[in-house]
C-alpha positions in Angstrom: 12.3 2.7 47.9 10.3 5.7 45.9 7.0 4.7 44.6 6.0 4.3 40.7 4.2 7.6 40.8 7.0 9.2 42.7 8.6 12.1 40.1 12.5 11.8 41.2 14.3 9.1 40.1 17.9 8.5 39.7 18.1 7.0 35.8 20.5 8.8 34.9 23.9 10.7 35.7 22.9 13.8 34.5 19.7 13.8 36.5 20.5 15.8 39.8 21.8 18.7 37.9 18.9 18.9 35.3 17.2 19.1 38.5 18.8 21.6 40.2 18.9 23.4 36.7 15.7 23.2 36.6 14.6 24.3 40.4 16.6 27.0 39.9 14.5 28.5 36.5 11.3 28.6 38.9 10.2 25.0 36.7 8.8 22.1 39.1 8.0 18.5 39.3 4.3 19.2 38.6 5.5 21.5 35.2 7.4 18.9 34.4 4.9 16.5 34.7 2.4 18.2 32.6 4.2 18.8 30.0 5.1 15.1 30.3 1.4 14.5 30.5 1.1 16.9 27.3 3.9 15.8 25.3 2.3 11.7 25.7 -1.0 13.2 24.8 0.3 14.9 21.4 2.3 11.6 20.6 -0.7 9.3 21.2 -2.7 11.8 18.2 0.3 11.8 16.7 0.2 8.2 16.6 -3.3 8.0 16.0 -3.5 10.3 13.0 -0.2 8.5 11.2 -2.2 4.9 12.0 -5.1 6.6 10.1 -3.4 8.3 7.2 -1.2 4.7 6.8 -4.6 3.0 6.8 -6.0 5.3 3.5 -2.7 5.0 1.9 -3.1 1.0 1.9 -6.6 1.5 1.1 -5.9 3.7 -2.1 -3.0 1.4 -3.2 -5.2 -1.4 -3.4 -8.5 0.3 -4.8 -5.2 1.4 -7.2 -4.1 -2.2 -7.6 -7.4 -4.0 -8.2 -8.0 -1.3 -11.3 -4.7 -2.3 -12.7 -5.9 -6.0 -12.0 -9.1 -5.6 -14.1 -7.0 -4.0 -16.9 -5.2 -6.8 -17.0 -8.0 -9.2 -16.9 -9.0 -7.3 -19.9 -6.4 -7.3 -21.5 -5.9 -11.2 -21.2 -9.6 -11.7 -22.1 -8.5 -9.6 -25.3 -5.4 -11.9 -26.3 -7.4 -15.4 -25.9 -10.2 -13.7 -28.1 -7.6 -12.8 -30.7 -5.9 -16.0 -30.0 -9.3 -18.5 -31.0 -10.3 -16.0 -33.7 -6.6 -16.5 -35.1 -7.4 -20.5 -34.6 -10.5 -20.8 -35.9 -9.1 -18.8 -39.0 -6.6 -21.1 -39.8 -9.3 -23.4 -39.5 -11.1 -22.1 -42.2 -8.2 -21.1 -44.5 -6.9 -25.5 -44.4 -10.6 -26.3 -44.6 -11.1 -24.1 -48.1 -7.4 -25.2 -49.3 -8.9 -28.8 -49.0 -11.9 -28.1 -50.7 -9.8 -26.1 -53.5 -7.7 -29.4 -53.9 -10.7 -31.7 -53.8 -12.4 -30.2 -56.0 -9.7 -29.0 -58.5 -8.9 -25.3 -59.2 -11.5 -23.4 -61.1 -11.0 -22.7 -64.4 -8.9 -19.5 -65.4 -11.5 -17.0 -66.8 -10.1 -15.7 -70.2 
C-alpha cells in the first residue's frame, strides 16, 4: 500500500499517461509537487484576500445601511412633528370656533 506522502497514485484513468507525458518532457514528481505546493499557496492568499475584501464590502454596506437608517429616523421624527403640530392646530381652530359661538360673532364694522 503507498504512503499518504507517496506522489503516484492511481485516481484516475488518465494518470499513467500524464505520467509518462510528463517523464518524457524532463518534468518530475518533485516539479510537480512544487508547483502543487505553489499553486495551494496562491489559492490560500487567494482565499485570504477575497475573505478580506468580502469582509469591507459587508462592512461598507452596513456603515451604508445605518446612514439610510438614521435618514429615516429623521424622517419619521419629521412626520410625528408635523403630525402633533397638525393636532394641536385643530385644536386651537375648534377651541376659537367655540369661543366665536359662545360668545356671538363680532359685530360687522361699517
Amino acid at each position: 500500500m503507498p504512503s499518504i506522502a507517496h506522489a503516484e497514485h492511481n485516481w484516475s484513468p488518465n494518470y499513467r499517461r500524464y505520467m509518462d507525458e510528463n517523464r518524457s518532457n524532463g518534468v518530475t514528481n518533485e516539479d510537480m509537487a512544487i508547483n502543487l505546493l505553489q499553486t495551494q499557496l496562491e489559492l490560500s492568499l487567494i482565499r485570504e484576500d477575497f475573505q478580506d475584501q468580502l469582509r469591507e464590502l459587508r462592512q461598507a454596506v452596513n456603515r451604508d445601511l445605518d446612514a439610510m437608517n438614521r435618514k429615516v429616523d429623521d424622517v419619521r421624527a419629521g412626520q410625528l412633528d408635523i403630525s402633533n403640530m397638525v393636532a394641536d392646530l385643530k385644536k386651537s381652530f375648534r377651541f376659537s370656533a367655540r369661543s366665536i359661538c359662545e360668545d356671538g360673532l363680532p359685530a360687522q364694522q361699517t
